[in-house]
C-alpha positions, -999 to +999 in steps of 0.1 A: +038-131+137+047-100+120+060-072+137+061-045+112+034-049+083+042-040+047+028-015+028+009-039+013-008-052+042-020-018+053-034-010+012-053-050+019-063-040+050-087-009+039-093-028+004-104-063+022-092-081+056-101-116+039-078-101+012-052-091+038-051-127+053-046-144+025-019-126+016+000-122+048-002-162+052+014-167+023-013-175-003-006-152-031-029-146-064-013-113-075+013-138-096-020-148-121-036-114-120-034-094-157-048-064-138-013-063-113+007-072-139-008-035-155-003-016-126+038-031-122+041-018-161+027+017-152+049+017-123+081+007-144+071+033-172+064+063-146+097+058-134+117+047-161+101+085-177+121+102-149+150+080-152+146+065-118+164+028-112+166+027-073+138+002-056+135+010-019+130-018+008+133-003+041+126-023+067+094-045+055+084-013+039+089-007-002+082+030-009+075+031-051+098+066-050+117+088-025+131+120-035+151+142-007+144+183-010+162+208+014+137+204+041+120+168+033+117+136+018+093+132-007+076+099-005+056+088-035+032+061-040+023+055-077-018+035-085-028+019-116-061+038-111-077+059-084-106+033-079-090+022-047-078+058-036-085+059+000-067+021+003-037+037-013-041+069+005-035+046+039-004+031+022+013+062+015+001+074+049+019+043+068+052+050+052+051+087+056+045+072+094+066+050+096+099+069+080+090+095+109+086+070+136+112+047+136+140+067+107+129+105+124+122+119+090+102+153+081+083+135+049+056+143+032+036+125+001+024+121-033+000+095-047+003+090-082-019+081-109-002+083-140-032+069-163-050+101-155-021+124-145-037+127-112-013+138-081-027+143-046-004+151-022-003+133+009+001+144+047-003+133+076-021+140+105-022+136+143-049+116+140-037+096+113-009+086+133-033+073+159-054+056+138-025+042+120-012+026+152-046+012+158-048-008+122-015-020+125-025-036+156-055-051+136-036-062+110-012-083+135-046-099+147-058-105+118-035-123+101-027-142+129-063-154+133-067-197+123-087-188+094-093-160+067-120-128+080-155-138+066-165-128+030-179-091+028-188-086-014-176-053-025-172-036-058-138-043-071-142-085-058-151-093-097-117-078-107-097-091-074-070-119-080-084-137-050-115-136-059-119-181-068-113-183-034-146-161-025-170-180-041 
């Protein structure tokens, strides 16, 4: 069972719970996936632009970026594309969560698109932090469930790395 989900299971869990199980039970497809491959590249390029070499693994949590100001650290969380914005939205809003919860940061957040030069920042909410303590207790049932959530067709399945094993 796992007790603290990664930021990944949180983005799975608002992109697709089938998704989500697969993933947390250990059957990967990201490896074959030209589309994930992409978004690593754009991630190594964004921060290889602003000279940044640090990877982050706090926890089971893997922040793309943290940057500390006077009053703040700066979490950001950098997308291929925006298509799956809210998902990634959720991401960024779990670690801003967690660093507060269990570290007692003062964070705050930017999603990144570089493709587009899109930045939104990222805060979060009272009520985020309920609802975020609500779908992490999802996540643990779900994945811990005997077999994957039905399938539930959606518009980015023809592009998803899982998708052979929707069919």
């Amino acid at each position: 069972m796992i007790d603290i989900p990664g930021g990944v299971h949180v983005l799975y869990y608002f992109i697709c719970k089938r998704k989500l199980w697969f993933y947390a039970n250990k059957i990967t497809m990201e490896h074959e996936s030209e589309l994930v491959e992409i978004g690593k590249y754009i991630e190594l390029f964004y921060k290889e632009d602003r000279n940044i070499r640090e990877r982050f693994l706090i926890d089971r949590i893997s922040p793309d970026i943290l940057e500390s100001s006077k009053d703040c650290v700066l979490v950001y969380e950098i997308k291929k594309s925006s298509k799956a914005r809210d998902a990634a939205e959720w991401q960024l809003k779990y670690y801003l969560w967690y660093l507060k919860r269990k570290k007692g940061l003062n964070v705050r957040g930017k999603l990144v698109i570089p493709e587009t030069s899109e930045i939104y920042n990222v805060e979060l909410s009272k009520d985020d932090e309920r609802i975020l303590k609500a779908v992490v207790n999802e996540i643990r049932r779900i994945i811990n469930q005997d077999k994957p959530p039905p399938v539930i067709k959606k518009r980015y399945c023809n592009v998803c790395a899982y998708k052979m094993l929707c069919i």
